[in-house]
C-alpha positions in Angstrom: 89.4 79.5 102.6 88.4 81.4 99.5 87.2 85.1 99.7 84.4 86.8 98.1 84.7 90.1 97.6 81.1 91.6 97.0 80.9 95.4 97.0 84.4 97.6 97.0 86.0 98.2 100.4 89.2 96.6 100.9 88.8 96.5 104.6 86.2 93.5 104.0 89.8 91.6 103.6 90.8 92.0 107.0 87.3 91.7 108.6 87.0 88.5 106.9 90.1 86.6 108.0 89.6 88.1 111.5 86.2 87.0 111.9 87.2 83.5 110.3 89.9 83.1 112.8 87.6 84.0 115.7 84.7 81.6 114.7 86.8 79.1 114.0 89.1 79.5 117.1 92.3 79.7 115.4 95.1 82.0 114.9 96.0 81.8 111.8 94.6 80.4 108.1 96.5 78.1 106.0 95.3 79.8 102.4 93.3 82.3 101.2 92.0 82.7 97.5 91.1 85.8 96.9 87.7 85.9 94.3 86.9 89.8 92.7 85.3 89.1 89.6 81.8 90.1 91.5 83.4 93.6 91.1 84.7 93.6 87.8 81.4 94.5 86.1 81.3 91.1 83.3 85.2 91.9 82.8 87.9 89.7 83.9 90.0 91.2 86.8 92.8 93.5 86.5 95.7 94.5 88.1 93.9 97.5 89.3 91.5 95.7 90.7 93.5 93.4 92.4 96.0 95.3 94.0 94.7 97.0 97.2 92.6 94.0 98.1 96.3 92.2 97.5 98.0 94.6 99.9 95.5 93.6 102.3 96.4 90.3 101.9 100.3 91.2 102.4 99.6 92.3 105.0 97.9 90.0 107.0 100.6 87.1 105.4 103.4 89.6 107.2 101.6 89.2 110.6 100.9 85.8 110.4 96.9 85.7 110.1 97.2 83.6 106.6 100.0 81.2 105.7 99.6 81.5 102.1 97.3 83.8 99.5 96.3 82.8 96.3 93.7 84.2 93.7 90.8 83.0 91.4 90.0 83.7 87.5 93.0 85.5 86.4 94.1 85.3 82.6 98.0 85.3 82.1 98.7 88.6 81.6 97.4 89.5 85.1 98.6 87.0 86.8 102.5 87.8 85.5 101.7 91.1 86.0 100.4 90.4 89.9 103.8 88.1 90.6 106.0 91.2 89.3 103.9 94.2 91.5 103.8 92.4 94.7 105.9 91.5 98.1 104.2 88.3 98.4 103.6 85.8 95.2 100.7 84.1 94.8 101.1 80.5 96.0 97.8 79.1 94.0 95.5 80.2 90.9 92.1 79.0 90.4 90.6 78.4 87.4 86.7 78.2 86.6 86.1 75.1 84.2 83.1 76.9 83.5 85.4 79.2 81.2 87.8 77.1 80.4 87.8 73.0 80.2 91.3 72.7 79.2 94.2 75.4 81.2 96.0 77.2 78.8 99.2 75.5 78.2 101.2 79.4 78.3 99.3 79.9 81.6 100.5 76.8 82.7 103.9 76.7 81.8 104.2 80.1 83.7 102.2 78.7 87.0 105.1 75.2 86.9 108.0 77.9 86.5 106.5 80.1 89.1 106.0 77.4 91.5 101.8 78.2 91.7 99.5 75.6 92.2 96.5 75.1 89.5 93.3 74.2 90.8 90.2 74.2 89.4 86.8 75.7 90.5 82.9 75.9 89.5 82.0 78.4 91.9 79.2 81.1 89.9 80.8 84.2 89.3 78.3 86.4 91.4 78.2 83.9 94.6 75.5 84.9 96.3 73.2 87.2 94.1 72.2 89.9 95.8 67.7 89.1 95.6 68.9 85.3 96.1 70.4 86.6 99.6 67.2 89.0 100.0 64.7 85.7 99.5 66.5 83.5 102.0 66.3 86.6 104.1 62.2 86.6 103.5 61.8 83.4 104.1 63.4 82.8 107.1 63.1 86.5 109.1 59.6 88.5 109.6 61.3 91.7 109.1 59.7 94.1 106.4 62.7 95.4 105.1 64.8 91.9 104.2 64.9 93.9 100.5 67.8 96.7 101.9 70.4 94.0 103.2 73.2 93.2 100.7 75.8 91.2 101.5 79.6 92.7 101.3 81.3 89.4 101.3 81.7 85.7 101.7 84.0 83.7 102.7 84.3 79.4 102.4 86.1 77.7 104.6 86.7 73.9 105.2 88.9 73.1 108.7 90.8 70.0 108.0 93.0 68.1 110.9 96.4 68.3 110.5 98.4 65.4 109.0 95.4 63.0 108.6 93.6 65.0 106.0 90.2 64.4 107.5 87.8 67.6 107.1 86.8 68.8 110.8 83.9 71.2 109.2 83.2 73.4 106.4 80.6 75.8 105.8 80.3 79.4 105.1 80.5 83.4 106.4 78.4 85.6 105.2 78.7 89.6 106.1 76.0 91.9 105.1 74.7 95.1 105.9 71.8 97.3 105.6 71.0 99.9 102.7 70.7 103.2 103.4 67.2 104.1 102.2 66.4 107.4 100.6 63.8 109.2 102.5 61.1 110.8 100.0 
């Protein structure tokens, strides 16, 4: 599965994985890629910005919720730094070819010794845009305040059957909650 991260709250980590589980009727998920660069405001994440969502993700690896955690879109330098400040190593990095059609071969050399996989993605890096949610939303619902829901995150999921390789489903989980609106 790969998680969106949206707006800033680590507990959307935790709510994720739990609902996924739930929905999916399963106790635990094989891998998690954890996607932040909707919160890094057109920078590329940092160690700051990765590490409470990554405790979360610790966490839920320690009582076997997820199997394995990776993340998306990191340069080097982050990534080295995320392998030395954490309990749990990343098992996987994604890479957009959007921003980058050939992997650095530094970055790569690191991921071989480091045993993390390198896969590749094309995922936009604001998922869901926030008045592309709020249009589905009009379209589909008769509710005059679509406009205040924003969605917190997203997750993407494929269920695959075990030793045969064959994908059961796929889809996605959207959470999303209502704006407070300012009263004038």
């Amino acid at each position: 599965a790969k998680l969106f991260i949206c707006k800033a709250d680590t507990m959307f980590v935790k709510e994720a994985v739990t609902r996924a589980c739930l929905e999916l009727g399963i106790s635990q998920l094989d891998s998690v890629i954890l996607a932040v660069a909707a919160l890094s405001e057109g920078h590329r994440p940092t160690l700051e910005d990765l590490k409470p969502y990554w405790k979360e993700l610790e966490d839920l690896v320690q009582e076997q919720k997820i199997a394995s955690i990776g993340v998306s879109d990191l340069d080097q330098e982050v990534l080295e730094a995320l392998c030395q400040h954490t309990q749990v190593r990343p098992s996987s990095l994604q890479v957009n070819l959007a921003s980058c059609c050939v992997i650095p071969p530094d970055l790569a050399a690191f991921a071989n010794e480091n045993n993390i996989q390198l896969l590749t993605h094309n995922d936009p890096a604001d998922m869901l845009p926030v008045g592309s949610f709020q249009d589905a939303l009009c379209a589909s619902l008769q509710d005059p305040h679509d406009n205040e829901w924003v969605p917190h995150w997203i997750l993407r999921y494929s269920a695959v059957i075990k030793h045969r390789g064959i994908i059961k489903s796929k889809g996605y989980m959207v959470h999303a909650k209502k704006q407070a609106t300012q009263q004038q």
